[in-house]
C-alpha positions in Angstrom: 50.4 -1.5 -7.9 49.5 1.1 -5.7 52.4 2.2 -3.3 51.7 4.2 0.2 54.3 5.6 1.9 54.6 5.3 5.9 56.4 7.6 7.9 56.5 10.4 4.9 54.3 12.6 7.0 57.3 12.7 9.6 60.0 14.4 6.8 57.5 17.3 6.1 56.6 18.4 9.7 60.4 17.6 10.8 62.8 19.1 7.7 59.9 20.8 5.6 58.2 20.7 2.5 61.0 21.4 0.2 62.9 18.4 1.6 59.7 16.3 1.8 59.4 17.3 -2.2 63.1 16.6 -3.1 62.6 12.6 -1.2 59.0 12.1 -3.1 61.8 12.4 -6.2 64.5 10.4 -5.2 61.6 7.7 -3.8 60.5 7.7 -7.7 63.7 7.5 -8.9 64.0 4.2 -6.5 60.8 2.9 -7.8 61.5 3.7 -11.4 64.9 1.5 -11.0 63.0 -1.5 -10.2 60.1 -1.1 -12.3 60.0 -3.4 -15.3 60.8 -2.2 -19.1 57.1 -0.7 -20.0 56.0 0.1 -17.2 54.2 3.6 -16.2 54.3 5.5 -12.9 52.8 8.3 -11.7 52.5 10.2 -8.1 48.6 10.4 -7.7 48.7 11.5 -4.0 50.9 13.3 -0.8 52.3 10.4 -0.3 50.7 7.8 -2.9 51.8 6.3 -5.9 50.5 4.0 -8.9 52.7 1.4 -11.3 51.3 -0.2 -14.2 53.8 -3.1 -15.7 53.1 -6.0 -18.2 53.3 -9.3 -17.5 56.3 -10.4 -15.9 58.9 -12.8 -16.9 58.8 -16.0 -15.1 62.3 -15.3 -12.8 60.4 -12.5 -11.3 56.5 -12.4 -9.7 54.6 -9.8 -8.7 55.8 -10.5 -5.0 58.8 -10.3 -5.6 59.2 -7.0 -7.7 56.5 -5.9 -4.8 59.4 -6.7 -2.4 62.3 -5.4 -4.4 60.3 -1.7 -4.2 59.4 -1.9 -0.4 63.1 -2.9 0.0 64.3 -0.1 -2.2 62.3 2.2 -0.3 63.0 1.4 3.2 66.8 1.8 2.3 68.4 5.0 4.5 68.1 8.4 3.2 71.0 10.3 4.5 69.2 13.8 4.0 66.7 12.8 6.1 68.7 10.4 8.5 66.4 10.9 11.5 63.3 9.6 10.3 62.6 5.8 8.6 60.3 5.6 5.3 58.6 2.4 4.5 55.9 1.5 1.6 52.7 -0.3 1.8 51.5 -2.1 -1.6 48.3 -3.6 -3.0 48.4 -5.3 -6.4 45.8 -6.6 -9.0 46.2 -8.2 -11.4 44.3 -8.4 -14.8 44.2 -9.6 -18.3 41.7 -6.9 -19.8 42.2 -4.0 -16.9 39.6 -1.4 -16.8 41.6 1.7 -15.0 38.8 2.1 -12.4 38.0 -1.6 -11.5 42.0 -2.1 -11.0 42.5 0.8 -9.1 39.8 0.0 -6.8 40.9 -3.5 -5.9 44.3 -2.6 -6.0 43.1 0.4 -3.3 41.6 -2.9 -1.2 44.6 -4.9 -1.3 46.4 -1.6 0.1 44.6 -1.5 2.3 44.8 -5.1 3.6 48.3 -4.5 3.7 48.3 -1.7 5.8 46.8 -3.6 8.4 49.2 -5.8 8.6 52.1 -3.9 9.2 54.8 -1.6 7.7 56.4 -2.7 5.0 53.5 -5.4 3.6 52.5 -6.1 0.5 49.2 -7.8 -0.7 47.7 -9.3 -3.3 44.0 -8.8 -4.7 43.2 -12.5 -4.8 40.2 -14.7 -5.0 40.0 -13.8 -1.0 39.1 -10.5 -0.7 37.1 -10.0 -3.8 34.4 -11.3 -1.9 34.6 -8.7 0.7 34.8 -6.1 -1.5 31.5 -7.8 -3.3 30.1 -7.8 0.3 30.9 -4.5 1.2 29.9 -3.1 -2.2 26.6 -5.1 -1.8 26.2 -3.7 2.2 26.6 -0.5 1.1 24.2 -0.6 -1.8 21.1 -2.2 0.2 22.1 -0.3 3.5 19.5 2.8 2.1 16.3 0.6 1.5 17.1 -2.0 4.5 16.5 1.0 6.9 13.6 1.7 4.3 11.7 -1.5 4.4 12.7 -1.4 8.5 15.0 -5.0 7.7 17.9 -3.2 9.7 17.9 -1.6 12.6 17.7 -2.0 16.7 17.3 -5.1 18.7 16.9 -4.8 22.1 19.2 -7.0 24.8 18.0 -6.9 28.1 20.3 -6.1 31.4 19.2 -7.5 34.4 20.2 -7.5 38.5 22.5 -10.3 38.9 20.6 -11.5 42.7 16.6 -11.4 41.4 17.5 -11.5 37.6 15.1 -8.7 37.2 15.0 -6.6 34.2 16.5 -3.0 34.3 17.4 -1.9 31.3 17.8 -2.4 27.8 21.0 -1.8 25.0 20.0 -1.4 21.3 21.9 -3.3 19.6 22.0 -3.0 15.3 20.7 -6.2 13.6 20.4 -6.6 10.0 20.3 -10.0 7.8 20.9 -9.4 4.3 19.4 -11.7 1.7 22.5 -12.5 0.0 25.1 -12.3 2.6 23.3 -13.2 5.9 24.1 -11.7 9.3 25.8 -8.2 8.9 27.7 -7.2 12.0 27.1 -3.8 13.6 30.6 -2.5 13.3 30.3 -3.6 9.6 26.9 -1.5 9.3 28.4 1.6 11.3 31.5 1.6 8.4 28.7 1.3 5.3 26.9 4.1 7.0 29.7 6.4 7.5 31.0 5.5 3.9 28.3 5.9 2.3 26.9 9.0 4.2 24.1 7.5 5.5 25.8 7.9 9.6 23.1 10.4 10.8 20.1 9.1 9.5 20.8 5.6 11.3 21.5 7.1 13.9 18.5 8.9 13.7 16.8 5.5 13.2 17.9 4.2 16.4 17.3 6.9 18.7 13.8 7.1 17.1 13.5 3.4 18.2 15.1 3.8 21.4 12.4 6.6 22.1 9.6 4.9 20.9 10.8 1.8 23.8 10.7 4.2 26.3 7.5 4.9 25.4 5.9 1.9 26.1 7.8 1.4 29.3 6.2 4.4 30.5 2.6 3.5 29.7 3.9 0.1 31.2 4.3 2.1 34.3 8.0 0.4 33.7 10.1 3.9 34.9 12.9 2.5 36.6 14.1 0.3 33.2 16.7 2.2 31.3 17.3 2.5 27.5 20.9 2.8 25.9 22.2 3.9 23.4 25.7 3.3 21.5 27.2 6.3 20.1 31.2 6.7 19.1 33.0 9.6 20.8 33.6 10.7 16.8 30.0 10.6 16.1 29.3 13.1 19.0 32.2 15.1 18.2 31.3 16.1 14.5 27.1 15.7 14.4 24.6 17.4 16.4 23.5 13.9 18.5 23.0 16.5 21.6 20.4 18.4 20.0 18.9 15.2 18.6 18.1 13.6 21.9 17.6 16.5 24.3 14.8 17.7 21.4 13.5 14.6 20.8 12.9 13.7 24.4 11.3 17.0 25.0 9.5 16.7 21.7 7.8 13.2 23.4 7.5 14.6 26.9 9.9 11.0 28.1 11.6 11.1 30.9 15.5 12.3 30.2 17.1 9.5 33.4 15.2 6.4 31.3 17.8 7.3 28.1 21.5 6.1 28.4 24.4 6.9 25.7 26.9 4.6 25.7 30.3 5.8 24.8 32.6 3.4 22.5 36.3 2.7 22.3 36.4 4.6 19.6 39.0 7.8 20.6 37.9 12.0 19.5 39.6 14.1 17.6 38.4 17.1 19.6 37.6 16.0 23.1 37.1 19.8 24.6 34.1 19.3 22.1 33.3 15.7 22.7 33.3 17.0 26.7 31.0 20.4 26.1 28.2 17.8 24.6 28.3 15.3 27.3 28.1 18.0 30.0 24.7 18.8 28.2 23.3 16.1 28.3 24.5 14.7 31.6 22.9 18.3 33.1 19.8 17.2 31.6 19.6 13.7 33.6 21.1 11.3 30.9 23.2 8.9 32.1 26.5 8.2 30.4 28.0 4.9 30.1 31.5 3.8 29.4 31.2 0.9 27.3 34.1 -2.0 26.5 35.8 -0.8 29.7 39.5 -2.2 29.6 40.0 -1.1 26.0 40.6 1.8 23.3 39.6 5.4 24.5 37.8 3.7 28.0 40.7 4.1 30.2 41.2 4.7 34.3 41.0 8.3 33.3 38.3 8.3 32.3 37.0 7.1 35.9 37.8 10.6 37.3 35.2 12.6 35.0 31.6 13.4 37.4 29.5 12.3 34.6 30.3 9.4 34.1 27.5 6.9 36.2 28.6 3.3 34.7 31.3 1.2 33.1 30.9 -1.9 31.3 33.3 -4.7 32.0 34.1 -5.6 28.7 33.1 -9.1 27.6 36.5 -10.1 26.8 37.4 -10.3 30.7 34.0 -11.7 31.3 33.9 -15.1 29.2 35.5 -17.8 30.9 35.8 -15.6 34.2 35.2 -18.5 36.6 38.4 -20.2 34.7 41.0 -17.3 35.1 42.3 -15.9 38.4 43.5 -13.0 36.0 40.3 -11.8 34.8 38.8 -12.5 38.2 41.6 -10.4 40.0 40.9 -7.3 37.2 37.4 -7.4 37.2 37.2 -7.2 41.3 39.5 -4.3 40.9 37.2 -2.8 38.3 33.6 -3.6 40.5 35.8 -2.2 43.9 36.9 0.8 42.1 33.8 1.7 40.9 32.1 1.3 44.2 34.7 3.9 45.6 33.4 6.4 42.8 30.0 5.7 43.2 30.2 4.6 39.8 27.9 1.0 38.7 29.7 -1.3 37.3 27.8 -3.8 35.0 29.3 -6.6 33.2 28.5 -8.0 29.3 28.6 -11.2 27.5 27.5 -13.1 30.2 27.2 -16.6 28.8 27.8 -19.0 31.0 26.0 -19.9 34.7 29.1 -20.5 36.6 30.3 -16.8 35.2 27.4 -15.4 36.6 28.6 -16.9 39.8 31.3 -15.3 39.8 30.2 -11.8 39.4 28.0 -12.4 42.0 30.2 -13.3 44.4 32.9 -10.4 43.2 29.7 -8.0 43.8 29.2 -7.0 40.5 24.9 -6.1 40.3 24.2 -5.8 37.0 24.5 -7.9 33.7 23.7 -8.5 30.4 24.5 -11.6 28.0 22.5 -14.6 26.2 22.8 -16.2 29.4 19.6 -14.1 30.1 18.3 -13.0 26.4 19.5 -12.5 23.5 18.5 -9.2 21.4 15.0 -9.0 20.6 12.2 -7.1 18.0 11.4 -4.1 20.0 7.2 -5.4 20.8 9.3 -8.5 22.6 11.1 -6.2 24.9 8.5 -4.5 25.9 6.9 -7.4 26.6 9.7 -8.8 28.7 10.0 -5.8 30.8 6.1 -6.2 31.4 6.0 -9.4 32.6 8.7 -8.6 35.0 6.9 -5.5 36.1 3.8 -8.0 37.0 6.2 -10.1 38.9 7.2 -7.5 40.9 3.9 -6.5 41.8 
């Protein structure tokens, strides 16, 4: 078992270290009392501990001597009354343990738990050994996928709502593995990061991006725009800045044709998150809020100069012409916006009569498999050339 403590961080900053060193004891203690005759235990983190115990005798399961500990646990300290500890626990179970292999899947089970709440406890079962096979196998072939140029961006095309012509492009991640099929973005993003592989996708991308932009300029295509999805995180800690205002200039393309989209995902340091955008909104890139209506894409956000568009995120969009709800936020959204002087663009436009709708509610621009899905980079080029054509 491995046993995480919640809430432990709260005893040091609050009553000190001392204190916070005299509970990690008395929290032993507790475990140590419930713990089975053989067992071992051992603090191996802050707040982190491990228990190895034989095989249990039938009147008590692993479940239940998980929830005997989580209950001991969570029971009041009085010299620390103001603040509540819990425990998080993941468990494996083997016949033959090898110490790394069962500390790893116990790790993933912990983790499980932790998701699902204070005070869980989970078992490595048949279940999430295949995601840890995936993710072991995603993070192993992530290196020569990029190699071999089997992962990396599709383009998705966004288009004016009244002529459906196209104005920009989003580069979306794409990657089928041979053994496991379709990997999702956010599940490539975590492999890179893990794996420290982050900044050479995103390398790979924006190399991509530029080389799109490229051809729309020898297309004569200038007004079509190229995004780009980068977490507030990635710009906080990497150099992404330097990367596109120098590669850009390196190409001699036209800064206004790039877009970064900013994700959900919050900063730790926004003064520093804020310093890069102003850099690269000084230098004519337009910055996006993506997902608007969740995580760090708040109202707030609305009041900063640089931003130039939201994206009404796709869960209000689906099923729009069904709920007066969405409908009601999503006009508040496109009105708001046209206040600002801010576009407002919707995505995961799927359905005709949705379309409709954002028509009618005045939104302009859209993206979705209602009008293409993601396609090879030669395709989109290709696209925005026949349109260019059409409009001549």
């Amino acid at each position: 078992m491995l046993i995480d403590l919640d809430g432990f961080k709260s005893v040091n900053d609050t009553y000190g270290h001392r204190t916070g060193d005299e509970l990690l004891a008395m929290i032993a203690r507790r475990i140590e009392e419930e713990a089975p005759g053989g067992s071992t235990l051992a603090r191996i983190g802050g707040d982190e501990f491990v228990l190895f115990f034989p095989s249990l005798r039938d009147s008590l399961s692993p479940s239940n001597l998980a929830s005997n500990i989580i209950a001991k646990i969570a029971s009041p300290y009085p010299e620390v009354a103001s603040v509540r500890i819990g425990a998080s626990i993941g468990i494996h179970l083997a016949e033959r343990p090898r110490l790394t292999e069962t500390l790893l899947r116990a790790d993933v089970a912990l983790y499980t738990a932790k998701r699902r709440g204070r005070n869980e406890f989970c078992l490595f079962d048949g279940e999430l050994d295949r995601e840890l096979q995936r993710r072991q196998a995603i993070e192993r072939d992530l290196h020569s996928a990029m190699e071999t140029r089997s992962l990396g961006p599709w383009f998705q095309s966004i288009v004016r709502l009244d002529t459906e012509a196209v104005v920009g492009f989003e580069a979306l991640l794409r990657w089928t593995h041979p053994l496991h099929g379709a990997i999702s973005p956010p599940e490539i993003i975590t492999a890179a990061r893990e794996t420290g592989m982050l900044q050479l996708l995103t390398q790979t991308v924006f190399a991509d991006c530029c080389a799109l932009i490229e051809g729309l300029v020898k297309a004569d295509c200038r007004d079509v725009r190229v995004a780009m999805n980068v977490s507030p995180r990635e710009l906080e800690a990497g150099d992404i800045d330097d990367m596109i205002l120098n590669g850009l200039a390196a190409k001699g393309l036209p800064a206004p044709m790039f877009e970064i989209e900013i994700t959900e995902e919050s900063p730790v340091d926004p003064d520093r998150v804020d310093e890069k955008l102003g850099r690269l909104s000084h230098a004519g890139i337009s910055i996006a809020l993506d997902d608007f209506g969740t995580g760090f894409s708040t109202l707030a956000s609305l009041k900063d100069s640089r931003i130039g568009k939201v994206k009404i995120d796709q869960g209000f969009v689906r099923g729009l012409a069904k709920s007066r709800e969405d409908r009601l936020l999503v006009k508040t959204v496109i009105d708001l916006g046209r206040a600002l002087g801010i576009e407002v663009m919707a995505e995961g436009v799927e359905a005709e009569a949705d379309r409709q709708v954002l028509r009618e509610l005045g939104c302009r621009t859209a993206q979705g498999f209602l009008f293409s899905k993601a396609v090879p980079l030669s395709q989109a080029l290709e696209l925005a050339a026949k349109q260019h054509v059409k409009q001549l």
